[in-house]
Each structure stands twice: as C-alpha cells, then as structure tokens.
N, C-alpha and C positions, 0 to 999 in steps of 0.2 A: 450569405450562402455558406453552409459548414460546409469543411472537409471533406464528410463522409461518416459510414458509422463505424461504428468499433462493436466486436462481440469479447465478452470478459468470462473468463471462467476462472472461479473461488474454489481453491483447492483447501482443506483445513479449516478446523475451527479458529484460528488466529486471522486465517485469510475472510474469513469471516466476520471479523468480529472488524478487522480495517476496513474490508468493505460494504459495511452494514452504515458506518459513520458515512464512507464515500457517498450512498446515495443519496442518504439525506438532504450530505452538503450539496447534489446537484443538483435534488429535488425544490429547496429551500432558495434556489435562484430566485432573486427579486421578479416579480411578471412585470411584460414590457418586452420592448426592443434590446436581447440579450446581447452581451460581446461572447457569451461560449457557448455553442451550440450545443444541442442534447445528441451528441450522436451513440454516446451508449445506453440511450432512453428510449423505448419503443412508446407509445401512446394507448390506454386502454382507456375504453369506455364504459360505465356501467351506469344505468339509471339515467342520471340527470348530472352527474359527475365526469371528468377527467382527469387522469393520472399520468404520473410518470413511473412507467414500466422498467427495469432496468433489461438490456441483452445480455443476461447470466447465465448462465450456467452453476451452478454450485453443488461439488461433492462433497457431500458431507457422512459423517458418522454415526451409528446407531444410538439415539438418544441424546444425539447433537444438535438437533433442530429445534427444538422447543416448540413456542406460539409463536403462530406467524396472524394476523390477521391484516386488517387495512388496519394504515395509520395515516396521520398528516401527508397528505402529497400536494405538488402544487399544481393550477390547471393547467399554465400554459406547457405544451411540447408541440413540435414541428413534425415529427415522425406519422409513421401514416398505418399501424397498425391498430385493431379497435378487435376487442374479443373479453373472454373471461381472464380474473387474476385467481390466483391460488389461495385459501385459506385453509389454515392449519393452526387449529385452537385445542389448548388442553379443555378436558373433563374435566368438571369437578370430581373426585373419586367421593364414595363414600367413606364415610366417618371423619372427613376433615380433614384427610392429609393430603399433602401436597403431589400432584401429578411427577413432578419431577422425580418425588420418593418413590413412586409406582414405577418409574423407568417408561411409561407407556404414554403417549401421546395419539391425537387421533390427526392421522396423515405421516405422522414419523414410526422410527423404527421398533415397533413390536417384532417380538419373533417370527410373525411369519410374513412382515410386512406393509401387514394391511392397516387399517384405520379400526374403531371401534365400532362404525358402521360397515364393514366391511369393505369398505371403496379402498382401492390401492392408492401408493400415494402417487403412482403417476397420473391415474386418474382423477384426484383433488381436482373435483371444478366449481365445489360448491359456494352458496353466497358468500362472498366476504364482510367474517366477522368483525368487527370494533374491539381491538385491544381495549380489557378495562385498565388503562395507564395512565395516570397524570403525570404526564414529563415534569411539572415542576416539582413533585414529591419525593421522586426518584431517588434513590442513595447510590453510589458505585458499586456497594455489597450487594444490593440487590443482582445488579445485574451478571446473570451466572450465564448464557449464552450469549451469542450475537445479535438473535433473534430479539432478547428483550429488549433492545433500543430498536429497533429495525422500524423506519417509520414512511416503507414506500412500501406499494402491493407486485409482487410478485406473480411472475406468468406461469401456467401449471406445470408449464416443460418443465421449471430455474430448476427443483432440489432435483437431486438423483441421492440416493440414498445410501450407503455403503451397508451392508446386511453383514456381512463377515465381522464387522470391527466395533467398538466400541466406545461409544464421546469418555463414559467417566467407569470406573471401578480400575482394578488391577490386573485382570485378565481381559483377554481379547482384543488388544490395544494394537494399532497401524503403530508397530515403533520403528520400525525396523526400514532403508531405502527399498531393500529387495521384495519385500513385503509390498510395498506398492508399487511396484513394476508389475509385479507379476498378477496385481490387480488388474490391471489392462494389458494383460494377454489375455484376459479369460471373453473369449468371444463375445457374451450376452453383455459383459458392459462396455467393450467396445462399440458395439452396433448402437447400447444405449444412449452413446456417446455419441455417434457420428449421426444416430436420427439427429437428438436436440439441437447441435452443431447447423446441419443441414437445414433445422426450421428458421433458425436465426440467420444462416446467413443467404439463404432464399430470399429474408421478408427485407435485406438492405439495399437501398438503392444502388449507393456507391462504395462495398466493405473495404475498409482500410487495413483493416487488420484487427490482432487479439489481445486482448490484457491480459495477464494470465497473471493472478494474487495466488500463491502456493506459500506453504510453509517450510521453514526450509530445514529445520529441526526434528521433523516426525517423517515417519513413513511417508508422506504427502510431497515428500520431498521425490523417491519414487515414481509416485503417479505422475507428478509434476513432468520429470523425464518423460515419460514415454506421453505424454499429453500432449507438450510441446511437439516431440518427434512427430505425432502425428500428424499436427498444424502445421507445421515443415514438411512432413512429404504430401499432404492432399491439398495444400492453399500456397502453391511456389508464387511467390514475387510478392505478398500480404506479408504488411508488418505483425512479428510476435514482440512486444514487448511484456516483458516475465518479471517481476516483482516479487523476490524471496523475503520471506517475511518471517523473524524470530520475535517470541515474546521478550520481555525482559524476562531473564530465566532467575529462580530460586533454588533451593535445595540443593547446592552443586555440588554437595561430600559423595549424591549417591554417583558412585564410580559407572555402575554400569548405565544410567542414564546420562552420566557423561560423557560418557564414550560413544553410546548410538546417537546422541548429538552431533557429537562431532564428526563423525560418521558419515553424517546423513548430511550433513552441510555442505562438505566436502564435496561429496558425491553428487548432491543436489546442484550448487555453483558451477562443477565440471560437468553435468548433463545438461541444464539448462540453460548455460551461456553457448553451449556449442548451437542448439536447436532453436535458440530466439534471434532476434535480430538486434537485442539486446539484453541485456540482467542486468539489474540494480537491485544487490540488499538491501534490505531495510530493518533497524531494529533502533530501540531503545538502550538494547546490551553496549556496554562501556565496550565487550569486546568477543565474538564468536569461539576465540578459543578456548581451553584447558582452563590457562588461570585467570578467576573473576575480577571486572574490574567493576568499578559503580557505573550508575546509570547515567546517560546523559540528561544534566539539569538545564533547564531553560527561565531567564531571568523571571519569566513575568507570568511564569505558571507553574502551579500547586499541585503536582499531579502524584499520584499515590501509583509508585511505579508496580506492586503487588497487584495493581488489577488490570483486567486488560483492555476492559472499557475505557480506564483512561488512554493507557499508552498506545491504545490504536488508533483514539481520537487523533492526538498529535499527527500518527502517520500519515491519517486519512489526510488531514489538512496539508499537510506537505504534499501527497501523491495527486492529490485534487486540483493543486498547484503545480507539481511537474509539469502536468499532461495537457497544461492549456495550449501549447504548442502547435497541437494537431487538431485540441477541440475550438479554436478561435474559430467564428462564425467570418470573419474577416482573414484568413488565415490561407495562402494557398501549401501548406506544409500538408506533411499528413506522418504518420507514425513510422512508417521508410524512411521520410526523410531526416525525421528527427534522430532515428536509430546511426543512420547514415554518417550526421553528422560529429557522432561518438567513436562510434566503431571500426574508426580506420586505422589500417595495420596491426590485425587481429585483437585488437582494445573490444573484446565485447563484451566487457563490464564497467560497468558506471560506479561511481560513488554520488548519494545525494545527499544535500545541503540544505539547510533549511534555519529561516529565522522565523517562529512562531509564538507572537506575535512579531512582527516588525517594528521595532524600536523606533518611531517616529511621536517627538515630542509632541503634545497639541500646539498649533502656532508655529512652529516651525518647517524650514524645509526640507526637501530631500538631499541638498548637496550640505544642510549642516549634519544631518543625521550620518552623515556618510560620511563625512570627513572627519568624525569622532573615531570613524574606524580605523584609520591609515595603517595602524600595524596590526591590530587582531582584528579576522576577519566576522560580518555582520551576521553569521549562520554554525550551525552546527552542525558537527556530521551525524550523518542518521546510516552509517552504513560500518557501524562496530568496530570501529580502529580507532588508536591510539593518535589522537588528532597532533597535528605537527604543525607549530610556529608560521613555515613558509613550507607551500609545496607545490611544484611543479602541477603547471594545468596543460594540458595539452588542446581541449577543449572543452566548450559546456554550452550549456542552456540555461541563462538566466531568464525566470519570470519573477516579476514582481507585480502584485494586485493590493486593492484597497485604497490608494491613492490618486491623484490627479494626474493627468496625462502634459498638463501644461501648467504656467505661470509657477515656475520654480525659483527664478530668479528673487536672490534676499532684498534687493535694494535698487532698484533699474536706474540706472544712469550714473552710478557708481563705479568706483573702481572696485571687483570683485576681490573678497574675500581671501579664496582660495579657488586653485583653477575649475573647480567642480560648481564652482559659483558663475562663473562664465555662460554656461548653455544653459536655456531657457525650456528644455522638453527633458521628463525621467527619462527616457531612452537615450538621451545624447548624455545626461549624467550618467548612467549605470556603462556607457560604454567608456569614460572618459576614466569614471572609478576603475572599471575590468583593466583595462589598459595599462592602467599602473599599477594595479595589484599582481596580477597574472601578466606580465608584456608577452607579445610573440604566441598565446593563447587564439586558437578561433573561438572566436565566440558568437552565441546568438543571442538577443535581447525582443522581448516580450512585457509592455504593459499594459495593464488591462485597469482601471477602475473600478469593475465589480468587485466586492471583498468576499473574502470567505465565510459564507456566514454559519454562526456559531447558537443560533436558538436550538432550545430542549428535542430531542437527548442527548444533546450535545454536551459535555459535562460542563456543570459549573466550577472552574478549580481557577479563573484568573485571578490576578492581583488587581488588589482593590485600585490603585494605580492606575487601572484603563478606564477608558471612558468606556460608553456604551458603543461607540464605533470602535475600540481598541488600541486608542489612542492613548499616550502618556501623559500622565496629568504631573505636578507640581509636587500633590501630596493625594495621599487618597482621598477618592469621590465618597459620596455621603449614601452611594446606593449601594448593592450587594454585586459580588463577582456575577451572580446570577442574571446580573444587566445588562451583560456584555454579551451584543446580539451579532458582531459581526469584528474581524479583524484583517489589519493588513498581514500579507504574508510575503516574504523573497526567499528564492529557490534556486537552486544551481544543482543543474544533473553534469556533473564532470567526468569523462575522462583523463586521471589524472595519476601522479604518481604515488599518492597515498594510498592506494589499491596497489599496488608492488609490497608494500608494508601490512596490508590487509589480509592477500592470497601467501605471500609465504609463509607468513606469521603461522599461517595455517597447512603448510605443509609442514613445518617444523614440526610442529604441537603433534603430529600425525606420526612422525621421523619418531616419536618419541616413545610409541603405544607398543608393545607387544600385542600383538594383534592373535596370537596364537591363544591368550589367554578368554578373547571371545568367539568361540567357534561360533552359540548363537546367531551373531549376526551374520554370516555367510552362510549359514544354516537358512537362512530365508530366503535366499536365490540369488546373494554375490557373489561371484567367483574371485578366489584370494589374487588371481592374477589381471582379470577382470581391474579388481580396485588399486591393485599398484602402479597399471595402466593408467588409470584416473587421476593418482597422485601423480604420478611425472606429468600429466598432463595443467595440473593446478600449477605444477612450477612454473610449467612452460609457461603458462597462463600468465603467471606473474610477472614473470621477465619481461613481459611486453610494456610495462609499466617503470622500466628503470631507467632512471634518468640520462645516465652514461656520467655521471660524476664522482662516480666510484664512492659516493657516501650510500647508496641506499641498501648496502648489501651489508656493511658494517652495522648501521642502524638494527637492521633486523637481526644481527648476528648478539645483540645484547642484550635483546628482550625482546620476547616472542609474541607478547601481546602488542 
C-alpha cells in the first residue's frame, strides 16, 4: 500500500528539463510487484494502451514547450484515473525550416495563444501523436527543451502557458523575482491555477502533499513564492516540499545577469523555505554566489556540464532517490514526516548529497565499498557550496537503491574485517557507517533494491567502467556507455551545518552589491525595504545552522564562496 499521492508543480524551463528525466525514471519502473509506489502518477487509458500520467502542473514560457507527443510509458500503475492525455506536436512549416525557427507551435505559445488549428492550448485533447525520436540516435545538442526527451503522455490540464514571457530571444524574458509575483496576483492565472490544482487534488485518494521543481535563478523563482504561499494558505497540514533548481550557469562577465541571479536566489531561498515545509537547492554550480567556481565532477560520469539535458539528468536521479522516503509502497512515512524530520528548530533548508552512480565494485560488498570511505565522504554535494572535509550533521535521510537488501556479510564465520563487516543487512551497515561518520546525528535509513533506471533519453555519458547494471568493473567492459540500463544510487537529505556556509556566503556576496546601481530590478515590483527585510532574514536563516564552535563564522569570513 503507498503512502499516498503527491501533486508536483514545474515552475521554469530548468524545472523542466529535471523533471521531464524524473518521469521517465518513474515511468521506466521494472513491471511487477514494485517497492515505490506511483503516487505522483495518475493512470490514463487510451485504445488498448496504459500509461503513466504524471499529477503536474507545469508553467511554462512562450515558446517553451516545444513537441510534446506520446512516448515510451510503462503499463503497469495503481492509480485509478483513465481519460484523454495532451498532445502538442510541431508543424512541419513550409519551405523546410525548422518550427522552432518560426517560434510557433501547435498547442504552445503563438501570439494569441491558440494552436494552428485554432484549439487553445487548454483545450489540447486531441489524439496523441508519436514522437518521430529514436532515443538511441539522440545527441545532447539536439536537445534544446525539456520536451525533446520527455517520454511519458501528459494530462491536458499539466502545461499552463505563460503569454507575457518568453522561453528564448532577448526581450520579454521572466528575469526579474518581482516579475513573477506579480504574475500570480493577476487574478485569471490564479483561478487558472487553483482550477488545475483543485482537479488533481480532487482525483487523490489520500494527498500527501506537493513537489514544487522551481528555478531558483529566473523570475520563476517569483512565481515560486507566491505559488508555495498559496499551497500554504488553501492545503494547512499537507506536505510542500520545494526543490530550487539552478543550471550550471555560463557567461558570468555579464554583470547585470549576475546580479538578478543573485537576486532572485536570494529572494527565492527566503520565500520559499519560509512557505514549504521544507527547501532543498539543487544545482550542478560549484557555487550560487558572485565568484564562479567549477562544476561539480562525478567519478564515473562524462557529463557535458554546457547542457542541460545532461546536468538535469544527474539531478533527476538524485531527486528520484531523495523522495523514496514518502514514495515506498512499504513505507508508513509520508512527505510531513520526512520534512519534519529536517526541519526542527527553524532548519528549513536541506542540503542534498548524492553519489551517482554508487561506487560498488562488481563482487564485492557494501561494508567493503564503504569502508574505502572513512575519511571522505561516498556522495557529493548537489546544493552549491564549498564542500568541507568534516561537517556537522544534525540530521538526514539516507537512501540507498540498486543493491541487495541482505547477505552482506564478506566471509560468515570469520572474524570481521572491520566493524561495518559485522552486520549482515545494508540498513544495519549504512547505520553503523552514519554513526561514525556523523555521531550524535538523527538519522533515517531507507533500502530499496529497485535501481535507478537509466535507458534512452536518459543520456549516455557513463564510463566504460560500469557494467550494464552500473557496477564497477576491473578495467572497461567491451560494450558502450550506451549499455548501461540501470544504476545503484545513495542519497542524504541533511540538515546540516554546511548550509550556515551556503546561506551567508550569500548574504555576504549581497552585503557587497550597490544595489542603487540596479533600479531595474525593483522597478518590477520589489520594494528596496521589502528586500533588505529578506536579507536579514537569509542571515537569520543562516544562523540556525551554526555549530556553536566558533569556527564557522571565521570560515565564511575568508571566502565567501
């Protein structure tokens, strides 16, 4: 029996583009007797077919949306809704040129809205067309929206469309926080908003609560705020869990796009951790502030951080992995609880961790894989700061998936190894490893055997290294990165105090702006006093994360990233 379901709304083309991989991977669940429930999968039926539907919501941009048709879905889901999915396929235009070049799609945003049949895009009911895609052809360049990987069918409520704004050129761009607030004051998309909202969470048995993928770098960060607020004032006692998401960023000379970044981030972290019941950044970026740092690298993957198709992949995989907590079909937790068990003593931001793939040799086992690690830890941070040696945990959520639930033990009747060689189930090892890495830490532990699975569009960028399950081989395998259809994954949503080093780093960086020089951006509906409010509040924010050992104050007083 699951938990319960979840309703997820994708704010931005970046929230987009993570959670286009996310459904996939939930879609691409093995059929059979699952260990994670579909609880943010509605079930549609058409023909002779069944799919897995996601409970989305997505705001997207004018000329943001691209082709959406049917893709690959899997048949099995639990869920008990059956109706039409949405299809949204480019024209071919005349004389050869690319739809994309014409800015115009049929179901996305033309100028006035509508489709090239005239049907609006809310009312998009028509048959669902066949992406012509061959996943394994695919290139990363190819893929220019989120849509072009997108491999599950869409219900006709998911897109809402933004008509003001603009996915690409240089004018009419969501850049600005205040610019998406003031998006949802404008009545007609609130109600648009609160119809969709009210269909999905009408059709749930038992709602647990909301996802909320926003970007935390654009105007979307914004909407984001007042999005939440409202899932806060009309769903009291329902989990928000809110996932700010930056790309790995380029171009950082231009000043003024660096500034409404930062801005917007800012802004974004102190609206949205106050109205969720929890926030966890997420990014690729070495680090959210002023000065650039590189990207974070992962041993056993090739990922071309320039695109975004990759480096949402990774997040997906990570985020897919958080949230088994609340999706275990075994599982009496639910997304409150999980929040719950972070957020105490105003901590309402998470830092997440992730090791993608999971470094487990072939043949060996978990308490040797793990005891390689004693002094650096098995994961990387995915939450833009300046990773630190030893740091304070106050609590977390470990999962770890793809492996075996039992027979860990290297040598039975032996005298153990090392103490992590002693217990015979990963759960008693990952608590025996936490214990001494993090002491004095609450923690929670979660294994699952399903793995993450990793078939097309999932990109091909592993090292030759893994096997086709994503195992570590000796020397490379004789097949292609392309072969690798599934991988282990561990995870840790922390509470900890490398977020005291994350949030002031970023007030600093702010302490430093002459702000006078961008009217601009309060020109789109912040108020100067409004955002200085915001900033003492980032500090406060901070503080809550300090260890009491009087280093972490010095630390950040050296270097701001």
């Amino acid at each position: 029996m699951a938990a319960g379901e979840a309703v997820t709304l994708q704010l931005g083309p970046y929230a987009g583009c993570v959670g286009s991989h996310w459904w996939g991977l939930q879609a691409a669940a093995p059929p059979g007797p699952a260990e994670l429930g579909a609880g943010t999968l509605l079930r549609a039926s058409g023909g002779r077919e069944e799919s897995r539907t996601p409970r989305l919501i997505a705001l997207e941009l004018k000329g943001g949306v691209g082709s959406l048709g049917r893709g690959a879905v899997c048949p099995e889901a639990p869920a008990a809704w059956r109706g039409d999915v949405a299809s949204y396929v480019e024209q071919p235009p005349a004389g050869g040129a690319s739809p994309r070049d014409r800015g115009q799609r049929m179901g996305d945003a033309s100028s006035d809205g509508k489709s090239s049949s005239g049907t609006s895009l809310q009312d998009a009911t028509s048959a669902p067309a066949q992406l012509d895609v061959s996943w394994d052809v695919c290139s990363g360049s190819s893929m220019q929206v989120w849509s072009d990987y997108l491999n599950v069918q869409l219900h006709p409520r998911s897109i809402y469309v933004i008509q003001q704004y603009n996915h690409n050129g240089e004018s009419g761009r969501l850049e600005a926080f205040g610019q998406g607030e003031r998006l949802l004051q404008e009545q007609g998309c609130v109600e648009e908003l609160e119809d969709r909202l009210h269909f999905y969470v009408e059709e749930c048995d038992y709602l647990q609560g909301f996802q909320v993928l926003c970007d935390l770098h654009s105007g979307f960060s914004g909407v984001g705020a007042k999005v939440t607020e409202l899932l806060y004032d009309e769903y009291s006692g329902k989990g928000i869990l809110t996932w700010g998401l930056t790309p790995v960023m380029h171009n950082m000379g231009d000043s003024q796009k660096n500034f409404y970044r930062l801005m917007n981030t800012v802004l974004g972290i102190v609206h949205l951790s106050t109205h969720s019941s929890l926030f966890c950044p997420m990014s690729l970026n070495g680090s959210l502030g002023l000065k650039p740092q590189p990207p974070i690298t992962f041993p056993y993957i090739n990922y071309d951080a320039s695109l975004n198709y990759h480096s949402s992949a990774i997040l997906a995989a990570a985020l897919d992995t958080l949230t088994v907590p609340y999706r275990l079909c075994s599982s009496r937790g639910s997304m409150m609880h999980l929040a719950e068990t972070l957020n105490f003593s105003g901590r309402k931001v998470a830092a997440a961790w992730a090791s993608v793939p999971f470094p487990v040799v072939y043949g060996h086992s978990l308490p040797d894989v793990l005891h390689a690690y004693q002094q650096d830890l098995p994961w990387k941070l995915l939450s833009s700061c300046r990773e630190q040696s030893v740091s304070c945990c106050f609590a977390q959520s470990v999962v770890l998936r793809g492996i075996s639930k039992e027979g860990h033990t290297s040598c039975p009747g032996k005298q153990p190894t090392s103490p992590l060689h002693a217990f015979e189930t990963a759960e008693q090892i990952l608590q025996q490893y936490s214990h001494t890495v993090f002491p004095g830490a609450f923690s929670t532990f979660h294994v699952l055997e399903q793995p993450c699975m990793t078939r097309p569009p999932y990109p091909r960028f592993f090292s030759p290294l893994l096997t086709r399950q994503g195992f570590l081989l000796d020397k490379p395998s004789s097949y292609s990165a392309a072969a690798v259809e599934s991988i282990p994954v561990l995870t840790s949503l922390q509470s900890s105090s490398v977020l005291h080093t994350l949030l002031y780093s970023l007030y600093k960086d702010v302490q430093k702006l002459n702000i006078r020089r961008w009217a601009s951006f309060f020109s789109a509906g912040v108020e100067q006093a409004d955002f200085h409010e915001a900033v003492e509040a980032l500090r406060t924010l901070s503080q809550c994360y300090e260890t009491g050992f009087g280093d972490d104050k010095s630390e950040d007083e050296t270097d701001s990233d």
